[in-house]
C-alpha positions as a printed NumPy array, in Angstrom:
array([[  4.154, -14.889, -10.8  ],
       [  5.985, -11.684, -10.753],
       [  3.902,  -8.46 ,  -9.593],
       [  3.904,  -7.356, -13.245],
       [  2.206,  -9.696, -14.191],
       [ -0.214,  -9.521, -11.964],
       [ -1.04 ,  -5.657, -12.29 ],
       [ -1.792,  -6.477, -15.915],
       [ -3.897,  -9.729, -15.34 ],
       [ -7.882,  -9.223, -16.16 ],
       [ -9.486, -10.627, -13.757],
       [ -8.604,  -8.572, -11.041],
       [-10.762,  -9.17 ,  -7.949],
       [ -9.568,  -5.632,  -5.596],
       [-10.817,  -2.733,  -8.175],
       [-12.467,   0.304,  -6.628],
       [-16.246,  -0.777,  -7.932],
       [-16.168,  -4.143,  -6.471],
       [-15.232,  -2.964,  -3.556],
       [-17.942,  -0.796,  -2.516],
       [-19.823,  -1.885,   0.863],
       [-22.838,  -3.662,   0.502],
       [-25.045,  -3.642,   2.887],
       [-24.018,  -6.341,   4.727],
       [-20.883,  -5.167,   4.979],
       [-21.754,  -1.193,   6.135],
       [-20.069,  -1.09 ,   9.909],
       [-22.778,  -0.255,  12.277],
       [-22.027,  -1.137,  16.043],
       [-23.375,   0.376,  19.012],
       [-20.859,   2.794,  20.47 ],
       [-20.567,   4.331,  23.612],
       [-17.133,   6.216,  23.952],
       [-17.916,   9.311,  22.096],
       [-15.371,  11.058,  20.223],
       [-14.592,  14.913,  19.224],
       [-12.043,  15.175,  16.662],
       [-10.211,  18.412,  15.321],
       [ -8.028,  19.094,  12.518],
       [ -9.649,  16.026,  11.317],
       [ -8.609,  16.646,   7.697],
       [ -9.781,  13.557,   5.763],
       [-10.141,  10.943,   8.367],
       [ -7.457,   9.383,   9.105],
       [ -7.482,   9.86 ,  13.18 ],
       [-11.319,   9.29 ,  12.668],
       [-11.045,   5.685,  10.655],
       [ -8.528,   4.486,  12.771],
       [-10.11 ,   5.042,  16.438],
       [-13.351,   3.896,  15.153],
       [-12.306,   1.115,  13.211],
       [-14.323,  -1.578,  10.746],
       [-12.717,  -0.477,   8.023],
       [-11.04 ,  -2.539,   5.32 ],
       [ -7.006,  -3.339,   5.183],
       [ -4.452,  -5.592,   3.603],
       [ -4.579,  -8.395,   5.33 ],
       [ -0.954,  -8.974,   5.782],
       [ -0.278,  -5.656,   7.545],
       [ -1.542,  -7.239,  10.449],
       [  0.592,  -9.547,  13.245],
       [ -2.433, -11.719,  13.927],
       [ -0.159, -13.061,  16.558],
       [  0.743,  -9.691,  18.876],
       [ -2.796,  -8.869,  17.221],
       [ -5.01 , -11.928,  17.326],
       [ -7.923,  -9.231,  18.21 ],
       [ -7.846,  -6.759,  15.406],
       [-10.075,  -8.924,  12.533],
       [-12.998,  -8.911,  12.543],
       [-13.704, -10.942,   9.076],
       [-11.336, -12.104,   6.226],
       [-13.077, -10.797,   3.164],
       [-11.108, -12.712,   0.596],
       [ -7.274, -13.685,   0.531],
       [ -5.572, -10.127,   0.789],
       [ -8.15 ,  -7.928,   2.506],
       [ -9.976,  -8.43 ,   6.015],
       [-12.028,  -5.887,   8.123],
       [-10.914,  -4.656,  11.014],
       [-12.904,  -4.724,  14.235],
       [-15.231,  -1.76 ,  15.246],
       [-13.839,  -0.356,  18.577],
       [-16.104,   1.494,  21.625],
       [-15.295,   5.013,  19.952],
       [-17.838,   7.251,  18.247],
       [-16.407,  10.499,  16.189],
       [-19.401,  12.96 ,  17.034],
       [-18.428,  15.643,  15.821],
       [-15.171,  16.641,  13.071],
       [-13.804,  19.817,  11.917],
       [-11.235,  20.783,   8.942],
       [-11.322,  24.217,   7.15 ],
       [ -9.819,  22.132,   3.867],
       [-13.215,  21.704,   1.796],
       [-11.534,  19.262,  -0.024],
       [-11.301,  17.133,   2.941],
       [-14.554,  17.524,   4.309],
       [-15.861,  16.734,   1.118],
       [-13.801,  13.394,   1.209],
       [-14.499,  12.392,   5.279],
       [-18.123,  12.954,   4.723],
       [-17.999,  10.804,   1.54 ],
       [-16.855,   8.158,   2.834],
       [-18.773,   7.947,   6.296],
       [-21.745,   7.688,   4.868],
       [-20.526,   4.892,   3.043],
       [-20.014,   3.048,   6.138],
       [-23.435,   3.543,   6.971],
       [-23.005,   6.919,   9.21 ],
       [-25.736,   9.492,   7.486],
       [-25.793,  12.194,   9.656],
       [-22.179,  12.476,   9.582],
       [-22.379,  16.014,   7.387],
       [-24.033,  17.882,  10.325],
       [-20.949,  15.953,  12.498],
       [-18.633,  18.177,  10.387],
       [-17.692,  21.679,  11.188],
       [-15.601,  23.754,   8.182],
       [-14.831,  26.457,  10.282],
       [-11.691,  27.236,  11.847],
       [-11.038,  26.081,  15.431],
       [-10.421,  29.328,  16.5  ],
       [-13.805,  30.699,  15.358],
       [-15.564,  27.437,  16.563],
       [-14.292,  28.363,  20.009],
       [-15.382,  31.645,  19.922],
       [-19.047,  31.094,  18.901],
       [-19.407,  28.469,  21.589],
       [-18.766,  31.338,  23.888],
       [-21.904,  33.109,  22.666],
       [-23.697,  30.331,  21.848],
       [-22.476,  27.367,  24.286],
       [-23.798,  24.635,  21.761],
       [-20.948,  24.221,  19.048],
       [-19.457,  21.188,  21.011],
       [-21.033,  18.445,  21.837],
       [-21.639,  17.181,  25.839],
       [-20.323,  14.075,  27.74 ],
       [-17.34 ,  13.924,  25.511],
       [-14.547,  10.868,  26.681],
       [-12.051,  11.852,  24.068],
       [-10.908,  14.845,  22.062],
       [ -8.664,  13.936,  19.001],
       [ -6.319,  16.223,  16.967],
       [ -3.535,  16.748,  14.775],
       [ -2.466,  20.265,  15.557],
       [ -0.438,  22.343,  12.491],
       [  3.007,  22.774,  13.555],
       [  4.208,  23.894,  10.629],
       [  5.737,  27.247,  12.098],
       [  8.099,  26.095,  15.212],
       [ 10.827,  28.291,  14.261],
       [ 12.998,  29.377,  16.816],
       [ 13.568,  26.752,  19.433],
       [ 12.911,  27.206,  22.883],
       [ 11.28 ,  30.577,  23.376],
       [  7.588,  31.745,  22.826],
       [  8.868,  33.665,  19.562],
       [  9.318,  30.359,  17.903],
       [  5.664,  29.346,  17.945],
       [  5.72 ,  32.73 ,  15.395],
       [  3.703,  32.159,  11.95 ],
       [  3.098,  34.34 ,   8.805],
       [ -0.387,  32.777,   8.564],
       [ -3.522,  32.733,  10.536],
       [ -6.001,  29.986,  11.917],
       [ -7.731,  29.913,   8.379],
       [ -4.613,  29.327,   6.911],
       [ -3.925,  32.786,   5.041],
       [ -0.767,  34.594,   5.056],
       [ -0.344,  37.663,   7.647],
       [  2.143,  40.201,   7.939],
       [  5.034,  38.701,   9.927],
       [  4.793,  41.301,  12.594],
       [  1.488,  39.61 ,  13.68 ],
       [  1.957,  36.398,  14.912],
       [ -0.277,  35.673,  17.949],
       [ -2.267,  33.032,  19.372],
       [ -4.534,  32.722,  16.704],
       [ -1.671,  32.208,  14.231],
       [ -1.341,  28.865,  13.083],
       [  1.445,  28.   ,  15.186],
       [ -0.067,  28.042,  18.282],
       [ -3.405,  26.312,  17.191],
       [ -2.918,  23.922,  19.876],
       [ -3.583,  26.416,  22.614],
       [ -7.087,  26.496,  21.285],
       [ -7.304,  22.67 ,  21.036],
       [ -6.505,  23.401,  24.736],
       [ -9.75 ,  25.404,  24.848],
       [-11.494,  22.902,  23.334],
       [-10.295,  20.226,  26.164],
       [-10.855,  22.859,  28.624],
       [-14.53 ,  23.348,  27.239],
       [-15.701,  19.453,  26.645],
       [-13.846,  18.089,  29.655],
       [-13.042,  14.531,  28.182],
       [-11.05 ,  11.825,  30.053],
       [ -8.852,  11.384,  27.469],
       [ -6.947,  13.912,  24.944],
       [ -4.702,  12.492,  21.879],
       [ -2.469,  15.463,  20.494],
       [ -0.889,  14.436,  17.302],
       [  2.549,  16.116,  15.398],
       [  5.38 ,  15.857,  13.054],
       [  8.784,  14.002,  14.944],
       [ 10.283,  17.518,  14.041],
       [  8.737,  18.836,  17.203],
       [ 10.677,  16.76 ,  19.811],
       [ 13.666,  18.259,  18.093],
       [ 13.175,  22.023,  18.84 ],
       [ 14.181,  23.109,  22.204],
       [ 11.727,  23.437,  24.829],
       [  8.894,  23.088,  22.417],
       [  7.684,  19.78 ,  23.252],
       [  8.018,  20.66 ,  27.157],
       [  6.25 ,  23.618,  26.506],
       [  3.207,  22.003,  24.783],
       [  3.168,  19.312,  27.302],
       [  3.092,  21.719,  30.134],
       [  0.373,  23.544,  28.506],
       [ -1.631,  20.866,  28.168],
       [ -1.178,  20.075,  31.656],
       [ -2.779,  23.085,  32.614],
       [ -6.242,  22.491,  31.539],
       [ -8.702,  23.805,  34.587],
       [ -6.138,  24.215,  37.068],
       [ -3.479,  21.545,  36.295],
       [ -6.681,  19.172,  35.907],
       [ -4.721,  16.893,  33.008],
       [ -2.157,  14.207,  33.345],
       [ -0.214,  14.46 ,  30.605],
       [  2.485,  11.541,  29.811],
       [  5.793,  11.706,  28.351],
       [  5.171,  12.307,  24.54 ],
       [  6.173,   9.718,  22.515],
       [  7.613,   9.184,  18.957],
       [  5.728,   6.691,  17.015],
       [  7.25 ,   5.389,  13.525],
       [  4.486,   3.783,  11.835],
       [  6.127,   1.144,  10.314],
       [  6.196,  -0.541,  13.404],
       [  2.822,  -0.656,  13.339],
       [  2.47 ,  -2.759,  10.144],
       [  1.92 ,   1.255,   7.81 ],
       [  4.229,   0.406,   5.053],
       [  5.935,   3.912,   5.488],
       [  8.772,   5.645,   7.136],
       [  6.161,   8.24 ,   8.888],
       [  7.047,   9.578,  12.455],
       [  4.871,  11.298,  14.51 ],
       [  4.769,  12.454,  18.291],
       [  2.014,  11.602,  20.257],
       [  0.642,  13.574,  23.21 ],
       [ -1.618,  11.768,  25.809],
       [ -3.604,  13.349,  28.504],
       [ -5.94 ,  12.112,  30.926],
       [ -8.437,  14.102,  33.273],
       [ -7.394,  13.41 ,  37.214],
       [-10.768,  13.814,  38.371],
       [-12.177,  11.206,  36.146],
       [ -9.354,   8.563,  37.38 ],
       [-10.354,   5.236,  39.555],
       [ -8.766,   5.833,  43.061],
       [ -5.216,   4.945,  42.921],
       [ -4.493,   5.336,  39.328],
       [ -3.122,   8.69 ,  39.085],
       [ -0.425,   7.743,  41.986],
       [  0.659,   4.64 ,  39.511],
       [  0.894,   6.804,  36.5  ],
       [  3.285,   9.264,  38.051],
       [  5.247,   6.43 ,  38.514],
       [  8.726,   7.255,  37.183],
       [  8.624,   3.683,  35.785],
       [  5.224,   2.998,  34.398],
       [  4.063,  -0.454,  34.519],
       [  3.191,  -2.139,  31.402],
       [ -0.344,  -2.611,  31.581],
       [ -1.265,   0.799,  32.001],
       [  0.805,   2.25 ,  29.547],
       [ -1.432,   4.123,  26.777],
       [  1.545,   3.565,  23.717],
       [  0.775,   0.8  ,  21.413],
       [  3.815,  -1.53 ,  21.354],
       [  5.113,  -2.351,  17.694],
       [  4.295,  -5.435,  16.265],
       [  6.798,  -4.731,  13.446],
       [ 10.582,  -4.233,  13.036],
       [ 13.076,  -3.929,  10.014],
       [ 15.737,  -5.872,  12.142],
       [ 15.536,  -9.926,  13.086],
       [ 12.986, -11.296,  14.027],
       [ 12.102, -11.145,  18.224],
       [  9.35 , -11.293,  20.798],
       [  7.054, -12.35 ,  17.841],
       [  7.745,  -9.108,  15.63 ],
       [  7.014,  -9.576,  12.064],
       [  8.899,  -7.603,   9.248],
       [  8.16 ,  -4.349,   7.752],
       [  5.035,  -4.414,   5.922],
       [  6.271,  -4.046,   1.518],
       [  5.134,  -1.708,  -1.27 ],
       [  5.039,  -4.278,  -3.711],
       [  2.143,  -6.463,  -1.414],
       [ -0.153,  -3.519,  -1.653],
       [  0.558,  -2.394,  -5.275],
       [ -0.053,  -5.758,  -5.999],
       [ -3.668,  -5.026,  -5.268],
       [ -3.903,  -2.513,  -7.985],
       [ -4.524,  -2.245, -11.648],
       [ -2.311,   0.05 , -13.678],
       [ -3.732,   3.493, -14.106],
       [ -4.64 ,   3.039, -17.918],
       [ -6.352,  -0.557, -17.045],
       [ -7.886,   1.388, -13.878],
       [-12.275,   2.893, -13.579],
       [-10.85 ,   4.107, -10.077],
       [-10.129,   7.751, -10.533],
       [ -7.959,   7.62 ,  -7.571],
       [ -5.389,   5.2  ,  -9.53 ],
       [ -6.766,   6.501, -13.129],
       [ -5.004,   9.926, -12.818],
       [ -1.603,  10.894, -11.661],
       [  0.97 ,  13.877, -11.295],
       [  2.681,  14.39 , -14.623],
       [  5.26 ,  16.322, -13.781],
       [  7.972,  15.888, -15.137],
       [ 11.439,  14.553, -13.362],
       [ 13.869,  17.122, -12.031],
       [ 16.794,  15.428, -11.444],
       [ 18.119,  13.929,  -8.05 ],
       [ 18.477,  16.836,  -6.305],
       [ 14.728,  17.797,  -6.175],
       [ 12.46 ,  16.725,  -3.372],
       [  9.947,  13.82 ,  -4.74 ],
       [ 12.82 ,  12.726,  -7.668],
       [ 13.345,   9.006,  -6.342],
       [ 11.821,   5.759,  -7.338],
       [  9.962,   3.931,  -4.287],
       [ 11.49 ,   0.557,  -3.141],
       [  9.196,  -2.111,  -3.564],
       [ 10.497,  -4.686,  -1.084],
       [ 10.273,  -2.013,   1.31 ],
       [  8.519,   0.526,   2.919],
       [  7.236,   3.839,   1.823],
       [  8.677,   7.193,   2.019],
       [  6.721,   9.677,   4.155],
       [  3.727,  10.611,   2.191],
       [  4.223,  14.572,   2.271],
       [  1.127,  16.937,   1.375],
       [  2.111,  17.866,  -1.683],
       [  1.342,  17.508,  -5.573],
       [  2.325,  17.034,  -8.718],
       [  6.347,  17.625,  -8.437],
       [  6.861,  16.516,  -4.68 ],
       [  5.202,  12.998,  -5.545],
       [  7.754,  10.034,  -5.785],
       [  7.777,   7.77 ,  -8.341],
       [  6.311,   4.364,  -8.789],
       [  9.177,   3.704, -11.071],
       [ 11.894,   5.435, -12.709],
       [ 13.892,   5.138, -16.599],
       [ 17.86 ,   3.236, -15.78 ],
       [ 19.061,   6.195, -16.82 ],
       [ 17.287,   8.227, -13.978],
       [ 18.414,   5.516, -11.059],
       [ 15.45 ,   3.417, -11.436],
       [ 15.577,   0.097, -10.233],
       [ 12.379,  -1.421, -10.962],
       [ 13.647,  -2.528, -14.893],
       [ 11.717,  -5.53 , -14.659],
       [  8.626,  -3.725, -14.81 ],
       [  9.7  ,  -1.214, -17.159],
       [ 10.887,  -4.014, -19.523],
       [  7.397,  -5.846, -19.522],
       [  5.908,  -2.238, -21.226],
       [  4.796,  -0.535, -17.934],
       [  5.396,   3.303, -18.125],
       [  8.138,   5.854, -15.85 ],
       [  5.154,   7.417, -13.822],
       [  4.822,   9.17 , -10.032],
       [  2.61 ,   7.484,  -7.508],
       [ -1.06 ,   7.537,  -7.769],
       [ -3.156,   9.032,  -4.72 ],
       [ -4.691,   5.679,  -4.359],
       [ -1.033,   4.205,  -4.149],
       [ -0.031,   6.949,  -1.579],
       [ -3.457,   6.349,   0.17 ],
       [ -2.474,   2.995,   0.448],
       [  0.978,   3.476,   1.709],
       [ -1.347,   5.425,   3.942],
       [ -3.58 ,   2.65 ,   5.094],
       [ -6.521,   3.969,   3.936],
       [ -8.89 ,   1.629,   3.231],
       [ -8.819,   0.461,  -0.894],
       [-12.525,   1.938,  -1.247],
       [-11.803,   5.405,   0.138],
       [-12.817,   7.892,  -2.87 ],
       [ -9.738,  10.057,  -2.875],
       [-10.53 ,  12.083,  -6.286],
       [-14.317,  12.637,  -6.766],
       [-15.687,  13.979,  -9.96 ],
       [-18.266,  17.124,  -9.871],
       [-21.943,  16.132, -10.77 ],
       [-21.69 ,  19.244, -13.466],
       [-21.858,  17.885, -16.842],
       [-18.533,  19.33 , -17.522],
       [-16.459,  16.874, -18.261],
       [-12.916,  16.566, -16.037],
       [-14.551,  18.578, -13.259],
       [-13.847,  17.463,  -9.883],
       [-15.09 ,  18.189,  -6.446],
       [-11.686,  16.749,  -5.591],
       [ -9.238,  17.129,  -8.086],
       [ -6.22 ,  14.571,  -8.103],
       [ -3.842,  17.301,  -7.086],
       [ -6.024,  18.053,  -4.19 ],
       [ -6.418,  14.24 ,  -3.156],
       [ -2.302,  14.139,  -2.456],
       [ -2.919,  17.039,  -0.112],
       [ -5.316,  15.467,   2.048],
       [ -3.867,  12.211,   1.962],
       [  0.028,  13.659,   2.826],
       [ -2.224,  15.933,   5.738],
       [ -3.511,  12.57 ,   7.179],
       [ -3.043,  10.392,  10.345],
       [ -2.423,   6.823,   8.862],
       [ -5.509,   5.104,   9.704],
       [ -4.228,   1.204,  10.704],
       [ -1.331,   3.654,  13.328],
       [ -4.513,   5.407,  14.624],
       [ -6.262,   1.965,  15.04 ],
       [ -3.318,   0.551,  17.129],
       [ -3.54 ,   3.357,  19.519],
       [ -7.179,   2.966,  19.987],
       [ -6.874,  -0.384,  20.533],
       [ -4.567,   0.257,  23.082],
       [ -6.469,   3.088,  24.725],
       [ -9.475,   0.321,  24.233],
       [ -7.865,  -1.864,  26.73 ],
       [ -6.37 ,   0.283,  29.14 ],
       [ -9.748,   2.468,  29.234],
       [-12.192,   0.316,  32.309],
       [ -8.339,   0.3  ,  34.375],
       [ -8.368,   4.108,  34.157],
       [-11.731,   5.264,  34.565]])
């Protein structure tokens, strides 16, 4: 059966409203690694260090990963296992994405996760802990975040952490870039460390970084600083996701940091190690690769076994597949003007809208290559944000585009448009999961 055919068959088992949690199904585990996360944005850090959430079942390597499910729900999607972490307490000054996050954890059974979430700027949080001493939470083991670095301009002086707009995201003048401009929000993700004391720190950015001279060296020496040179911080490392079983090209570098004090005797002395042993290595290890197959790797992870999971959008009650950018093609030369590759992976899923969003499938005459589909009546169209949310690895039930409870009709509390921006914004949730699963294991041989 060809996947046309089987995005236009009836009886389609995956659609949004039987996929909803029942109560059975709601993850609640007792936790006791608890969790602070910044820039949290929609979740995607958060879902994937806490886990139980739902996935395509053949983005995992059950043999390199024999310990990540925790139930097969039917043939094509399982739930992951819960992990020890705990996200007590989230921030994001995007209301559309704390709308979304808070959405969906109370779906999975965590109601007091609105108080959990903070919409003001990390700068400002900072600040009014200083008066107040009570913004972030105590006994804290980990502090997550995805720092903007969105203004690295000049490489390899303090001027290029320069930005035209401020911690809340509005433009400046240029002549006022300082440290609470947004390119240099992870000094105050430093304060945050530096307040909370956790034993661990994850630090997440765009590959970009590692590319700009001195940056990454700079950031990693900062980080180090915390109370007095009081962090370990390893060698940052660029993670692509699909060698983690993400069905996307996405690279990010990943900062780790660990608190000396906190460290069992003798572990510090084997970390500085110029050769770090295997098992106390914090990376996940890939348990995917686009070359032959070796030490039990599986293949990249395809577009067309997740869209395969989907209705078309005019077959579709999920408003996160039921509307889609319009906009209209703008020839090859435009960002966003391609046709995905089905037996393949993903392109990076940018935060963008409308114009920026790739297509699901193109006319021949515009370098599509998907004719089969187009031939059996299915329409030239961009991706959906519940097709770039699952290129994402967010799980099929996440509500990306919520409607307003006005009786207006079309409202939204989160438009379409402003579902691709918080799904392009996001830390792929199943990349997130193999790092806490890592830290998971590592975490009784470090402290």
């Amino acid at each position: 059966m060809t996947i046309v055919n089987e995005l236009k068959e009836p009886q389609f088992t995956m659609e949004f409203n039987n996929s909803i949690e029942s109560n059975q199904d709601q993850v609640v585990h007792n936790k006791d690694l608890k969790v602070v996360s910044l820039f949290s944005g929609c979740g995607g850090m958060d879902l994937g260090f806490e886990g139980g959430f739902k996935i395509p079942t053949n983005l995992i390597n059950k043999t390199l990963s024999p310990d990540f499910i925790d139930e097969e729900i039917d043939k094509n999607i399982s739930r992951l296992k819960s992990t020890r972490f705990k996200t007590v307490f989230a921030n994001d000054i995007l209301p559309d994405a704390k709308q979304a996050w808070i959405r969906h954890f109370i779906k999975r059974g965590d109601f007091e996760c609105s108080h959990k979430f903070r919409s003001e700027s990390i700068v400002d949080l900072v600040k009014l802990h200083k008066v107040e001493s009570n913004v972030f939470p105590n006994q804290v083991d980990v502090v997550t975040g995805g720092f903007p670095c969105q203004d690295f301009s000049i490489a390899g002086k303090r001027k290029g952490f320069e930005s035209n707009k401020n911690h809340n995201g509005n433009l400046t003048h240029l002549n006022e870039a300082s440290e609470e401009t947004r390119g240099k929000l992870y000094m105050w993700m430093k304060r945050v460390i530096e307040i909370t004391q956790p034993k661990m720190f994850i630090a997440e950015n765009v590959k970009g970084l590692v590319n700009l001279t001195n940056v990454k060296e700079i950031i990693q020496k900062d980080f180090s600083s915390i109370n007095g040179n009081g962090y370990f911080v390893f060698d940052p490392q660029v993670l692509l996701a699909a060698d983690f079983g993400v069905p996307q090209s996405r690279e990010r570098v990943i900062f780790i940091g660990v608190k000396k004090s906190a460290l069992k005797p003798g572990i510090l002395k084997k970390l500085q190690q110029k050769v770090l042993d295997d098992s106390l290595n914090p990376y996940p290890k890939p348990t995917h690769s686009n070359k032959s197959s070796e030490n039990n790797l599986v293949p990249f992870s395809k577009l067309s076994d997740i869209f395969s999971l989907l209705l078309e959008p005019e077959y579709s009650d999920d408003l996160s597949q039921k509307f889609y950018s319009k906009a209209k093609y703008m020839g090859s030369h435009c960002q966003g003007q391609t046709e995905v590759k089905l037996n393949g992976i993903g392109p990076t899923i940018r935060s963008e809208h409308h114009g920026n969003i790739e297509f699901r499938r193109l006319s021949l005459e515009k370098g599509g290559k998907n004719q089969v589909e187009i031939e059996n009546g299915l329409i030239e169209r961009r991706l959906t944000p519940r097709e770039c949310g699952l290129i994402q690895t967010f799980p099929i039930d996440y509500e990306f585009v919520i409607p307003s409870f006005t009786k207006r009709k079309g409202s939204f509390t989160v438009s379409p448009s402003q579902a691709y921006k918080i799904i392009g914004n996001a830390v792929p949730p199943l990349l997130a999961y193999h790092i806490s699963k890592r830290i998971e294991k590592i975490w009784d041989l470090y402290f």
